[in-house]
RODO-2510 file (C-alpha; in nm, 4 decimals, decimal comma):
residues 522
     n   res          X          Y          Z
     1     x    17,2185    12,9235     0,9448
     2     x    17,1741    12,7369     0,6702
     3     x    17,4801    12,6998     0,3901
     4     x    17,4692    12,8187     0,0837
     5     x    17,4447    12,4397    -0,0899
     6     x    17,1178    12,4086     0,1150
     7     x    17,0012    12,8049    -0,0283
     8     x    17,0747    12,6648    -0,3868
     9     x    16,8365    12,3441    -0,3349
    10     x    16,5522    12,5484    -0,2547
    11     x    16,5756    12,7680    -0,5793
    12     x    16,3289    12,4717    -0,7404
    13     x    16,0746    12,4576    -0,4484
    14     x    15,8404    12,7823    -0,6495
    15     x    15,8480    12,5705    -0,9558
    16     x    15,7876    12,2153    -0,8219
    17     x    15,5965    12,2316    -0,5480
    18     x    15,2501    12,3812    -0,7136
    19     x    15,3197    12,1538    -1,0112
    20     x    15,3282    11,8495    -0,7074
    21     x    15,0282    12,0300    -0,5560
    22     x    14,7943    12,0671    -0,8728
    23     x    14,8599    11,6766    -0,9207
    24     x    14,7646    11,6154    -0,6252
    25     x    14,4431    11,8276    -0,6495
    26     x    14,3319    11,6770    -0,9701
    27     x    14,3942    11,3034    -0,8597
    28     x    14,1438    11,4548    -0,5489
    29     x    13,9063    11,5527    -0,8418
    30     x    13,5757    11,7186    -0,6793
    31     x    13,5918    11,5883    -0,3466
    32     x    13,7269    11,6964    -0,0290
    33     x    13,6906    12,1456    -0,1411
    34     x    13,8380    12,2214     0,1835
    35     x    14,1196    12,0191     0,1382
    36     x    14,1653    12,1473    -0,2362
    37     x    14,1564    12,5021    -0,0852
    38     x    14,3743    12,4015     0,2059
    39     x    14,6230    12,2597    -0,0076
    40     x    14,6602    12,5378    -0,2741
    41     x    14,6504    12,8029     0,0252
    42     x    14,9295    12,5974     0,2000
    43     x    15,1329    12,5413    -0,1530
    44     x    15,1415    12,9022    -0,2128
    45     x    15,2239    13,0085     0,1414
    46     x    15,5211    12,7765     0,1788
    47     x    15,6580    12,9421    -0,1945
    48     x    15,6501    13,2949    -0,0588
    49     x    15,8275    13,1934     0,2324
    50     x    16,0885    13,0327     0,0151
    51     x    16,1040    13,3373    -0,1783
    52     x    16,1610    13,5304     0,0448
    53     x    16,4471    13,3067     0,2660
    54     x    16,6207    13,2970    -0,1511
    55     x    16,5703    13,7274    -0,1971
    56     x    16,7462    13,7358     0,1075
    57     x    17,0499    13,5204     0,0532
    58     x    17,1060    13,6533    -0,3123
    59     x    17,1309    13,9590    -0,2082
    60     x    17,3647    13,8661     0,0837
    61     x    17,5512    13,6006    -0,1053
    62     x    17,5231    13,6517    -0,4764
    63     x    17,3068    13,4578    -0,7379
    64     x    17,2544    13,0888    -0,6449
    65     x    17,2178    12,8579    -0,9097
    66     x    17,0552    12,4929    -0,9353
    67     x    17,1064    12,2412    -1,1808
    68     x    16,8364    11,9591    -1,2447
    69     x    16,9180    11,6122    -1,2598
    70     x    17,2553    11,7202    -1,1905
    71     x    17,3407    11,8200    -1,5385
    72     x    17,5544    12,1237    -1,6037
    73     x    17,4375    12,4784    -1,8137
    74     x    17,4296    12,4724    -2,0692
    75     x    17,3075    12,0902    -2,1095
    76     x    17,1086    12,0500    -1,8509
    77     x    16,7859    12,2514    -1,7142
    78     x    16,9410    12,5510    -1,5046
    79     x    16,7626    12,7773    -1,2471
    80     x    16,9212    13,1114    -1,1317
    81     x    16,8226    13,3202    -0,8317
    82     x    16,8981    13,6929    -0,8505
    83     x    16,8620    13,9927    -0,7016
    84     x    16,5908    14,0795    -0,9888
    85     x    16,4479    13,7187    -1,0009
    86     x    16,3992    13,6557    -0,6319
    87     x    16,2551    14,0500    -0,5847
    88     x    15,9601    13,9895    -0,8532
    89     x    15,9199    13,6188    -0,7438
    90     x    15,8836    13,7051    -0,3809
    91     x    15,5982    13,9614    -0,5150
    92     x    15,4644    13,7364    -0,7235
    93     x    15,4156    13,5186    -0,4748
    94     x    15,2234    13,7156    -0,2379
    95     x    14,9684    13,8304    -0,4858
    96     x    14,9069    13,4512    -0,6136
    97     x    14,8383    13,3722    -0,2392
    98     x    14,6165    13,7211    -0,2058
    99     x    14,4259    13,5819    -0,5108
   100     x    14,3934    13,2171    -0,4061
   101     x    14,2482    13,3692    -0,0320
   102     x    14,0358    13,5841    -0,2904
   103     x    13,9244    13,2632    -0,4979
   104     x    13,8559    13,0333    -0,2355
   105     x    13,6308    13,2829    -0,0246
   106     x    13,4585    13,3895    -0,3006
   107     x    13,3100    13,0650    -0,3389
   108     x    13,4409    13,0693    -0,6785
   109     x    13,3871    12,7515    -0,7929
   110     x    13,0425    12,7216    -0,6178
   111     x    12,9093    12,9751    -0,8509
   112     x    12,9941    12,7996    -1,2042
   113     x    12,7347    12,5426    -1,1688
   114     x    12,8630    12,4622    -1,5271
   115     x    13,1963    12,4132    -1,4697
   116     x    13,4299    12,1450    -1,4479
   117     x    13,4834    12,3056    -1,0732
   118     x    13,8163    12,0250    -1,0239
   119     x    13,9974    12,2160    -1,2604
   120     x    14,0169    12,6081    -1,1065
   121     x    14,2578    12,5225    -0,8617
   122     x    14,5180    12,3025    -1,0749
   123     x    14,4931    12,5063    -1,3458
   124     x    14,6037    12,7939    -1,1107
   125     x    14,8761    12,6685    -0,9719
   126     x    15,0261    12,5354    -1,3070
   127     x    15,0159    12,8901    -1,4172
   128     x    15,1787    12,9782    -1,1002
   129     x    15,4854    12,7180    -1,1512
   130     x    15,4723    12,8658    -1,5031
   131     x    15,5675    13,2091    -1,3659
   132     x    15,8136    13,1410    -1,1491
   133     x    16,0148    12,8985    -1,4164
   134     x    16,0151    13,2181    -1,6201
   135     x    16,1445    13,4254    -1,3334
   136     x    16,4350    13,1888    -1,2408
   137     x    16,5144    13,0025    -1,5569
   138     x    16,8593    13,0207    -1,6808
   139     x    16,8183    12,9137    -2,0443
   140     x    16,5644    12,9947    -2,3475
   141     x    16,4195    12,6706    -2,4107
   142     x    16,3029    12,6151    -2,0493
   143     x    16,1763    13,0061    -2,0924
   144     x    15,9832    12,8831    -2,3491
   145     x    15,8646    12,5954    -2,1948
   146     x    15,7883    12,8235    -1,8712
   147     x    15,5576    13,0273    -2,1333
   148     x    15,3780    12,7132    -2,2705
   149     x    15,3033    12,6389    -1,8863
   150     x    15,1373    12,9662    -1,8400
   151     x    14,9618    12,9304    -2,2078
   152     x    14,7944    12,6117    -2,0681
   153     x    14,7564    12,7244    -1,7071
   154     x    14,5900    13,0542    -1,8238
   155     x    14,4038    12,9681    -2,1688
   156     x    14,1604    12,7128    -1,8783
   157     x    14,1407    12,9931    -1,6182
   158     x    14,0258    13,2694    -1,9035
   159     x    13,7811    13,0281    -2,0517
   160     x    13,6331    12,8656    -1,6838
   161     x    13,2710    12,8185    -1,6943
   162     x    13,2602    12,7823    -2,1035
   163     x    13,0455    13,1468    -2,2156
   164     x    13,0476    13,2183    -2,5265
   165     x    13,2293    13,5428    -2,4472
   166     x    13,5022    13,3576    -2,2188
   167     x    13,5680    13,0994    -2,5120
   168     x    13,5877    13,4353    -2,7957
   169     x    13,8489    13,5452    -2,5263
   170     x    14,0135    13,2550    -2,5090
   171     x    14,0330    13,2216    -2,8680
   172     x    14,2060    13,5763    -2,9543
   173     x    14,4384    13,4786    -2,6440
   174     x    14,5169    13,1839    -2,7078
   175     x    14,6267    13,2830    -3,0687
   176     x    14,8093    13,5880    -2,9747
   177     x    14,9908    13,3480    -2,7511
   178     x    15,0646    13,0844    -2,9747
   179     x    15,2041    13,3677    -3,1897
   180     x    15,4465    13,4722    -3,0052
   181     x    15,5605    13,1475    -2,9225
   182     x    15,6387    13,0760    -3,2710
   183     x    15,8415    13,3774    -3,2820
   184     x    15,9883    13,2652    -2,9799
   185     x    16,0813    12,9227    -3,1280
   186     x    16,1984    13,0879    -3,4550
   187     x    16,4670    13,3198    -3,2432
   188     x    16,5617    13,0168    -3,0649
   189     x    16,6055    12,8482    -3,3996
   190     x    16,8660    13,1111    -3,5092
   191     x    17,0173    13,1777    -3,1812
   192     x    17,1197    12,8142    -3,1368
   193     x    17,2464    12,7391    -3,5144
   194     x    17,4278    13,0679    -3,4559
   195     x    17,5767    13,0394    -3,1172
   196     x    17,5506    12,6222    -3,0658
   197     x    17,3721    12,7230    -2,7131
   198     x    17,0326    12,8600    -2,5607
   199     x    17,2127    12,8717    -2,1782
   200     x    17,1783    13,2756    -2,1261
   201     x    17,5175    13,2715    -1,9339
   202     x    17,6790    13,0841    -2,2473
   203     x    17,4534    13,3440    -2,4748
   204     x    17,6079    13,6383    -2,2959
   205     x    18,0021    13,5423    -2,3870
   206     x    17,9056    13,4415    -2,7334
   207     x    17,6615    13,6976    -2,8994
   208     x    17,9582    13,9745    -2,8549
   209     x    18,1222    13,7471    -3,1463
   210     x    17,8360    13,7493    -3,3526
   211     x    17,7983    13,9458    -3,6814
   212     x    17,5348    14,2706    -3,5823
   213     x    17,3207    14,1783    -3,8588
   214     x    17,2559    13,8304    -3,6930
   215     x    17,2400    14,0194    -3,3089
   216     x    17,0034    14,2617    -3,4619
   217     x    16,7782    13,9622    -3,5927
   218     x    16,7861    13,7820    -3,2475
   219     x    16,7334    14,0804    -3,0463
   220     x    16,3859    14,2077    -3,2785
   221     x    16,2906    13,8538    -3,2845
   222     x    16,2949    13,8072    -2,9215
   223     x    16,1570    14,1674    -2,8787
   224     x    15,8523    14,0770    -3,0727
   225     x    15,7858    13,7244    -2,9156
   226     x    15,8367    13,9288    -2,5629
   227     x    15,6477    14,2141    -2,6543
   228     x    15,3505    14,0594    -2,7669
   229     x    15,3339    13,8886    -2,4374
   230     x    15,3481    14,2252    -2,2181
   231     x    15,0567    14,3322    -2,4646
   232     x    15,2871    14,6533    -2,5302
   233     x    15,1931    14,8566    -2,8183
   234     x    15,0722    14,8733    -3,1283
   235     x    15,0735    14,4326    -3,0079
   236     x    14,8323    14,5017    -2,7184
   237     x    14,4711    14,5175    -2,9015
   238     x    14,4107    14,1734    -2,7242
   239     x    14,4829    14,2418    -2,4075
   240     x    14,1012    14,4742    -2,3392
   241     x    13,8812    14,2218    -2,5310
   242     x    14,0453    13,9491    -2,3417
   243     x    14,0972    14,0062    -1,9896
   244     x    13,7513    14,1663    -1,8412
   245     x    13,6008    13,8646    -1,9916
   246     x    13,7650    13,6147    -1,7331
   247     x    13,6579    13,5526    -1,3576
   248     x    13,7571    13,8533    -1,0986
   249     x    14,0422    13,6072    -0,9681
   250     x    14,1983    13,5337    -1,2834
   251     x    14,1915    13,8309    -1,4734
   252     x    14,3315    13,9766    -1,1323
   253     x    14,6274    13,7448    -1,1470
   254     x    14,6533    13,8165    -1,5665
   255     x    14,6402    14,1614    -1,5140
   256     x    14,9127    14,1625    -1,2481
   257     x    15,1335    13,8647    -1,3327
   258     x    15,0945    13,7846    -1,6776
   259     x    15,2094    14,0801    -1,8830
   260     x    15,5042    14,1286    -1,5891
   261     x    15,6740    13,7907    -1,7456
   262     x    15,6407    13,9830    -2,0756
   263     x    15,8169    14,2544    -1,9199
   264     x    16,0599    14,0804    -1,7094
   265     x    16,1776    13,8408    -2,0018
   266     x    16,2762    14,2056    -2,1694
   267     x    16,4781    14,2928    -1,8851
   268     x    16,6762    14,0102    -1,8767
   269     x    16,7437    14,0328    -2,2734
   270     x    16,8586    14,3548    -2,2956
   271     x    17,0067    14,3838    -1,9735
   272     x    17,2284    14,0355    -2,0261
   273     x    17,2841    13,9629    -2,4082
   274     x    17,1989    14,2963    -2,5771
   275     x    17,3536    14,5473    -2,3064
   276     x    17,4179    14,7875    -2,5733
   277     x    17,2761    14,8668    -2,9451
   278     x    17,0674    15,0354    -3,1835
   279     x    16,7557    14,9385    -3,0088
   280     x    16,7271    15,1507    -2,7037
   281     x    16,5784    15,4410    -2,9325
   282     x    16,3529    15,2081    -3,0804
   283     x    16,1855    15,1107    -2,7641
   284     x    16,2226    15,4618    -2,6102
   285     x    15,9229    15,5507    -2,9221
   286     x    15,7798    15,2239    -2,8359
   287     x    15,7493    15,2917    -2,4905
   288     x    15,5774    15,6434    -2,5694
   289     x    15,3139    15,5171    -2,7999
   290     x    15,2438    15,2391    -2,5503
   291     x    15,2013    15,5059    -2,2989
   292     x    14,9709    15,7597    -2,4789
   293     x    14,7497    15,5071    -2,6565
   294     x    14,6543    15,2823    -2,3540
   295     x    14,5708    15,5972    -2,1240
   296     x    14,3884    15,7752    -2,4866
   297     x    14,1855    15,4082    -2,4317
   298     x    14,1664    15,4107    -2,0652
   299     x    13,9896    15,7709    -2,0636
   300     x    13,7415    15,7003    -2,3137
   301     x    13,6009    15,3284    -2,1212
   302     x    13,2494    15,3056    -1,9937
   303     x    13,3007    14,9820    -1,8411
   304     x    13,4981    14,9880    -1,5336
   305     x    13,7502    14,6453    -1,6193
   306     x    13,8216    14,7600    -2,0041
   307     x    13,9386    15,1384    -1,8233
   308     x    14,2011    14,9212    -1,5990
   309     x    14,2468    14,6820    -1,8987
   310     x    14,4143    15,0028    -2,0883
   311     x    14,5663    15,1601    -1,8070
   312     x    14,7408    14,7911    -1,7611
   313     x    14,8837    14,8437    -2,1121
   314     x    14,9320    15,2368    -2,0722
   315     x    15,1890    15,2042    -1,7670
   316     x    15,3939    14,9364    -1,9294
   317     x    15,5151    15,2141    -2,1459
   318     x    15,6771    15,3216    -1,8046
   319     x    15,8592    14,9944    -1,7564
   320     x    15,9773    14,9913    -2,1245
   321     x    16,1081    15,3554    -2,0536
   322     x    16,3281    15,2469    -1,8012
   323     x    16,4865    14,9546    -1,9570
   324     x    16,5681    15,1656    -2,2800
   325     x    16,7745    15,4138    -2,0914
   326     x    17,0213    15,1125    -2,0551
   327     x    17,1663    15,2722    -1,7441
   328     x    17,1567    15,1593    -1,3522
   329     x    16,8811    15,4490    -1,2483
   330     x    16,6529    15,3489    -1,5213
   331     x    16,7088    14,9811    -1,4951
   332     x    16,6162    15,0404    -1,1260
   333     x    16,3079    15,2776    -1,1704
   334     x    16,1874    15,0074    -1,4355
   335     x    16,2519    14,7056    -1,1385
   336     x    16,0468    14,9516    -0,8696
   337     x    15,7651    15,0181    -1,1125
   338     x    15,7362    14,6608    -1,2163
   339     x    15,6843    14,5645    -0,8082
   340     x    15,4821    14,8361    -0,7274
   341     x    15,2589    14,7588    -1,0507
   342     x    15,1677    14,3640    -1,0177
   343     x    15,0118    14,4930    -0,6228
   344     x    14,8254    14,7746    -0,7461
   345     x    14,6533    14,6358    -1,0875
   346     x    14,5889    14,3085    -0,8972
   347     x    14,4204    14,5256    -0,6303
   348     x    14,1825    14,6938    -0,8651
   349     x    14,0422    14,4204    -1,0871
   350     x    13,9968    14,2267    -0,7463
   351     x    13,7828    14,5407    -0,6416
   352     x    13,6342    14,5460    -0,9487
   353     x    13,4831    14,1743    -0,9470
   354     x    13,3232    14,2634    -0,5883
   355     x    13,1608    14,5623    -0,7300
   356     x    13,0456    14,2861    -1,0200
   357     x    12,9354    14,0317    -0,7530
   358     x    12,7651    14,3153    -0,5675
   359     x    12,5671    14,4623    -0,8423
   360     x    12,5595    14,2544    -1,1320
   361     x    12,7693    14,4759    -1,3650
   362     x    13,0829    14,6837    -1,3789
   363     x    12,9330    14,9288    -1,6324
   364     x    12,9755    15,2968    -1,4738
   365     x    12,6717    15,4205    -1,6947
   366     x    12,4735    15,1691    -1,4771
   367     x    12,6768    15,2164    -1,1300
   368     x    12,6149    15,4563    -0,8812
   369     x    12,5395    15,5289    -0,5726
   370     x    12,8271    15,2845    -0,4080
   371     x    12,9792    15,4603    -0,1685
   372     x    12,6517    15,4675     0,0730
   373     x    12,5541    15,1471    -0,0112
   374     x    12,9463    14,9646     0,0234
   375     x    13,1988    15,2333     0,1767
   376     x    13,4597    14,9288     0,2320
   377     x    13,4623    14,8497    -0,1470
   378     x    13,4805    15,2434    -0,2507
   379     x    13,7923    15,2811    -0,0148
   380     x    13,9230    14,9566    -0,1489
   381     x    13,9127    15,0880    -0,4866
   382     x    13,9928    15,4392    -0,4592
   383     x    14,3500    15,4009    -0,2515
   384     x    14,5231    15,1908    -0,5067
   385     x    14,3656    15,4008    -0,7750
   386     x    14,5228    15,6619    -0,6247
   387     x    14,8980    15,4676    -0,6099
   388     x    14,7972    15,4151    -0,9765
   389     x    14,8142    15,7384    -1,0870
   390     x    15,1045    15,8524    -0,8788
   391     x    14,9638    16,0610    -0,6216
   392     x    15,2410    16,1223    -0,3577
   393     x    15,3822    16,0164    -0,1517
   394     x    15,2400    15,6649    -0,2505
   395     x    15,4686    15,3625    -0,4944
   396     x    15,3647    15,5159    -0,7882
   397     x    15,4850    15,8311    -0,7457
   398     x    15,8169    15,7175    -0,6157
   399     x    15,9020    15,5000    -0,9290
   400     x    15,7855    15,7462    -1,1744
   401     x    15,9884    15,9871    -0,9567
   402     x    16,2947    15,7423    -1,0450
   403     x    16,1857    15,6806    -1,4380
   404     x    16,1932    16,1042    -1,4570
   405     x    16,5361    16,1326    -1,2977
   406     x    16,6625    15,8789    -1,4862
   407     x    16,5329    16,0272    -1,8440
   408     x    16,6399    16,3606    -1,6984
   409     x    17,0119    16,1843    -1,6167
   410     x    17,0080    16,0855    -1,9475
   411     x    16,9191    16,4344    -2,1553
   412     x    16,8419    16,4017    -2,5033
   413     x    16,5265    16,5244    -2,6773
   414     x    16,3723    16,2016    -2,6494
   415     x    16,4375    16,1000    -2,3111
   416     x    16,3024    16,3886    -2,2047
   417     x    16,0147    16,3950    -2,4501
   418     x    15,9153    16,0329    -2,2594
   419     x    15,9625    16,2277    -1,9194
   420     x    15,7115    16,4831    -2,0062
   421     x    15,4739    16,2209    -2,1974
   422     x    15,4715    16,0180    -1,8513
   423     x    15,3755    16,2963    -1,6705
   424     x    15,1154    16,3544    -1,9264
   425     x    15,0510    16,0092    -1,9022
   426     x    14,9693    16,0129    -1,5160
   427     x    14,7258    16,3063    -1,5193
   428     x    14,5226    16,1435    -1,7829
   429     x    14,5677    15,7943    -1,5728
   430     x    14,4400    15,9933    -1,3059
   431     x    14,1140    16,1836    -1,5040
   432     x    14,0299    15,8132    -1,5803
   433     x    14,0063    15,6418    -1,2437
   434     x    13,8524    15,9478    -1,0730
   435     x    13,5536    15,9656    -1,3495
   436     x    13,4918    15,5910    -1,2904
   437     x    13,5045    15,6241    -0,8925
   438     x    13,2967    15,9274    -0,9177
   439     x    13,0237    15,7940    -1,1504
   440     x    12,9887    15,3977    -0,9774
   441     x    13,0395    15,5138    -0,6377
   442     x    12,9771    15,9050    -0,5845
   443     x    12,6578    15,9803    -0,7543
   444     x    12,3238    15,8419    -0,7634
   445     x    12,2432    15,4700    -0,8453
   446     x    12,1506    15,4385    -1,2556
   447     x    12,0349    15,1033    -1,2677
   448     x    11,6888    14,9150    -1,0671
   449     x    11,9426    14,6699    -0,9779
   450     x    12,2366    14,8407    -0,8284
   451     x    11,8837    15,0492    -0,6440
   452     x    11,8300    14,7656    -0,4565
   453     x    12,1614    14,7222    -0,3503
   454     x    12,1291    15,0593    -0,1633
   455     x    11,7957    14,9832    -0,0290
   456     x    11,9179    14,6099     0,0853
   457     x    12,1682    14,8271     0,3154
   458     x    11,8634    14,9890     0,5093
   459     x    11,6434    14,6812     0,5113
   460     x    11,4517    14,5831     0,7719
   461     x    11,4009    14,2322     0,6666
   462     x    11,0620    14,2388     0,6158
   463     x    11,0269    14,2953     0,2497
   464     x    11,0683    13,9684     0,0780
   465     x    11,1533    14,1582    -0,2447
   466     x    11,4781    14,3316    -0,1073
   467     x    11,7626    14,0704    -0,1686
   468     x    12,0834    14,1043    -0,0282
   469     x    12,3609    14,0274    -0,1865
   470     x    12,6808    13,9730     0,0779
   471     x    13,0103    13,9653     0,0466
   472     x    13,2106    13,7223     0,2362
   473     x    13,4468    13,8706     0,5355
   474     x    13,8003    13,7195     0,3828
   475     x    13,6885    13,8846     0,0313
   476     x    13,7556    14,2310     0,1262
   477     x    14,0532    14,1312     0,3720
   478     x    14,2359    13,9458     0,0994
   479     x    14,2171    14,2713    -0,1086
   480     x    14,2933    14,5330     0,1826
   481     x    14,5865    14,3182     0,2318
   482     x    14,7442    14,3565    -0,1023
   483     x    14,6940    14,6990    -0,0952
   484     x    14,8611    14,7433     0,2354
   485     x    15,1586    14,5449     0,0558
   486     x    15,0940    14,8185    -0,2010
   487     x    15,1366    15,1047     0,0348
   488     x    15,4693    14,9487     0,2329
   489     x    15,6812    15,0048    -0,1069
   490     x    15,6012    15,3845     0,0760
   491     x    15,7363    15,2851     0,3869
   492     x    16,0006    15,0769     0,2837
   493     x    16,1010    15,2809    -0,0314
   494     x    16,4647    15,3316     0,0869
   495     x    16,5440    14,9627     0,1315
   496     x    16,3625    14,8833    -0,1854
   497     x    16,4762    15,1191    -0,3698
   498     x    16,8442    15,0428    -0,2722
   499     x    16,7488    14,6548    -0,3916
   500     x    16,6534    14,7583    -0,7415
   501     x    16,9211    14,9671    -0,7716
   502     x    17,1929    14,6404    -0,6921
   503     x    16,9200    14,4378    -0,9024
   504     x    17,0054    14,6874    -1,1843
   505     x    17,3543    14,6837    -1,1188
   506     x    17,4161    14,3440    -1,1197
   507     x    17,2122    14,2839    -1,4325
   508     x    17,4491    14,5739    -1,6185
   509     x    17,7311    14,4238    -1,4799
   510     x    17,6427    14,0928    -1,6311
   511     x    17,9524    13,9183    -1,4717
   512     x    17,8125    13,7772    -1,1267
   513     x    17,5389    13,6372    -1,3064
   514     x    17,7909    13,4582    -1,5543
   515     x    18,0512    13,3460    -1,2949
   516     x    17,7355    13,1997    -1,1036
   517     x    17,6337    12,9865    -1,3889
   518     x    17,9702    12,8874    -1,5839
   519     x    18,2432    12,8663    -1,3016
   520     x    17,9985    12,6760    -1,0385
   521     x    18,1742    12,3989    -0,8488
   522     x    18,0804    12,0860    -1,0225
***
């Protein structure tokens, strides 16, 4: 067995190796694909491993902690593995590695003629060292930093291939990003003059001492930066004229990834430095407009990425929900829905960019007909849509199950007006992905091009103006197997459930995580 010293020097392996990997791949430049593929497949398997061997041992042992270059929090760049950390890293992980499988079958860069195609692969992982530094960091400034990764990781990803949609995209992203991360660097401004550190260990001792009007400032500041970043409401306009614009991989890994960190950074700030305040009602109203505006959105899309695109924003009203309770069930129902989401959304918009490579479109007025002509890809979609809209016994049921028991717990009007508006919330999430599975794969084709899909199905070969247009074995296998991931919260829904409920109490208890960070042999 290895000792805990040898745990602790593994916490840096998600963060460093696909940085070491995508330098690698661009000093390869253009040559050798199946040893750029090889390499990224590799990188990301041998990180999900790690993950996992660290989710493990913090739970078992407590949080480990790592200090670069040997300098001490709060000096020094510190990384922290958790219970909450390690869970979200470890599904993190497997969807990057989904996506990559995803990417590299799809022939991805073989299809952007136009494309620097030496640049998909790097770019990908640096977003991918960019999430996990936000997952494990132990300080602000390398939170920010872990943000700017992403921003540069993600801004070539969005705009690969150089449209003139894809660069509009990447435009509105990149200045929603760059946004945020002055508010960001504004709150870290007044945190540090006011506290003399940005370590969060250091940050939770010292804000207690603080003046609330100064608290109250860092906690909205941070709020905003955050919450601009999970695209959560009325800050989410972005999010649907940004994502469905970007290749099926990426705005896959956007959809489930990107808005998480949002999310995640949240939990970590209220949970650690804010554990208690005014605040809680004010995202409790947050939460409900995010809720009933993205699925209002999601309802009335024609095009079958901008409907995901607002249900994306829609259920982060559910994580929001949880974390405003401030207790341990909705801290925990927040953790679960937060898992069970990056599978599922990930899922769907890699569904969605087969039914785009299939037929040229992901418009349902011009879909139809799909579920004769491409069964696999109908099934693919409709089971996570399902788990999306919380049909039981599936993930999504289960942690909305623990969000409503947890607003019940709490009583109040308002809890319990965010209990019924998620319920609401689900039905409508529901009317949404049925009408777009029913109209592009249930009834008749609409389009001359998605017709000769269908007919390409019954071909005899013979007709030279029947094209076929295939989709490569690993395609659909790399999706199927996210969505079984998707389905085994089901199965293993006692164990994980238990986890987020000893992430939750462990980030409410605040102390473990401290003593990990401040009273660490030197």
């Amino acid at each position: 067995m290895i000792g805990a010293s040898g745990l602790e020097s593994l916490v840096c392996v998600p963060v460093l190796l696909p940085l070491l990997a995508a330098g690698v791949k661009l000093a390869i430049g253009g040559r050798l694909r199946g040893l750029q593929s090889l390499i990224s497949v590799v990188t990301l398997g041998v990180s999900l491993a790690v993950s996992v061997v660290l989710m493990v041992a913090a739970d078992t042992q407590g949080p480990l902690v790592t200090e670069l270059g040997g300098w001490p929090a709060p000096i020094g760049i510190t990384l922290v593995a958790d219970r909450l950390s390690t869970l979200v890293l470890v599904v993190s992980s497997a969807v990057t590695l989904c996506v990559m499988v995803y990417s590299v079958a799809n022939a991805y860069d073989d299809q952007e003629h136009d494309a620097p195609m030496a640049i998909f692969h790097p770019a990908f992982l640096v977003m991918v060292a960019g999430v996990a530094d936000a997952f494990l960091t132990g300080d602000l400034f390398n939170l920010f930093v872990a943000f700017e990764l992403l921003l540069s990781g993600s801004y070539v990803l969005l705009t690969f291939g150089g449209t003139e949609f894809r660069i509009r995209a990447g435009a509105t992203y990149t200045l929603m990003a760059l946004a945020s991360s002055m508010l960001f660097l504004i709150a870290l401004a007044v945190t540090y003059g006011a506290t003399g550190t940005l370590s969060l260990a250091q940050l939770a001792e010292r804000f207690a001492t603080l003046p609330e009007q100064v608290q109250l400032l860092v906690e909205l500041t941070l709020l905003l930066a955050f919450a601009i970043k999970a695209a959560i409401f009325p800050m989410s306009a972005w999010l649907p004229d940004s994502y469905p614009t970007a290749p099926a991989p990426a705005t896959a890994v956007f959809a489930g990834l990107l808005t998480k960190v949002g999310v995640y950074s949240i939990i970590r700030l209220e949970a650690l430095l804010f554990p208690v305040g005014p605040v809680s009602t004010l995202l409790m109203w947050v939460a409900l407009a995010t809720m009933v505006a993205g699925v209002l959105g999601a309802v009335a899309q024609t095009d079958m990425k901008r409907m995901l695109s607002f249900t994306l924003v829609s259920h982060i009203g559910y994580m929001v929900f949880g974390v405003a309770l401030s207790t341990v069930a909705g801290l925990a129902g927040a953790v679960f829905y937060v898992v069970h989401h990056i599978t599922v959304q990930t899922s769907l918009f890699l569904v969605a960019g087969m039914v785009e490579r299939r037929t040229g479109t992901t418009s349902v007025t011009r879909l139809g007909g799909l579920m004769r002509a491409t069964p696999l890809i109908a099934v693919l979609f409709f089971v996570p849509a399902m788990n999306l809209s919380g049909i039981p016994p599936m993930s999504g049921f289960l942690g909305k199950l623990m969000l409503v028991q947890a607003g019940l717990a709490t009583g109040g009007w308002l809890p319990v007006t965010l209990v019924v508006a998620g319920l609401a919330t689900s039905l409508l999430t529901l009317y949404a992905v049925a009408k777009t599975w029913g109209k592009a794969f249930w009834r008749t084709p609409q389009s001359e091009q998605v017709g000769r899909v269908l007919e390409s199905e019954e071909a005899t070969g013979e007709d030279p103006t029947v094209t076929t247009i295939s989709l490569p074995a690993p395609l659909p296998l790399s999706v199927a197997a996210l969505i079984v991931l998707g389905l085994s919260f089901t199965v293993l829904a006692g164990p994980l459930t238990a986890l987020a409920e000893r992430a939750a109490g462990e980030l409410l208890a605040r102390e473990p995580y401290m003593s990990a960070v401040l009273e660490r042999p030197r």
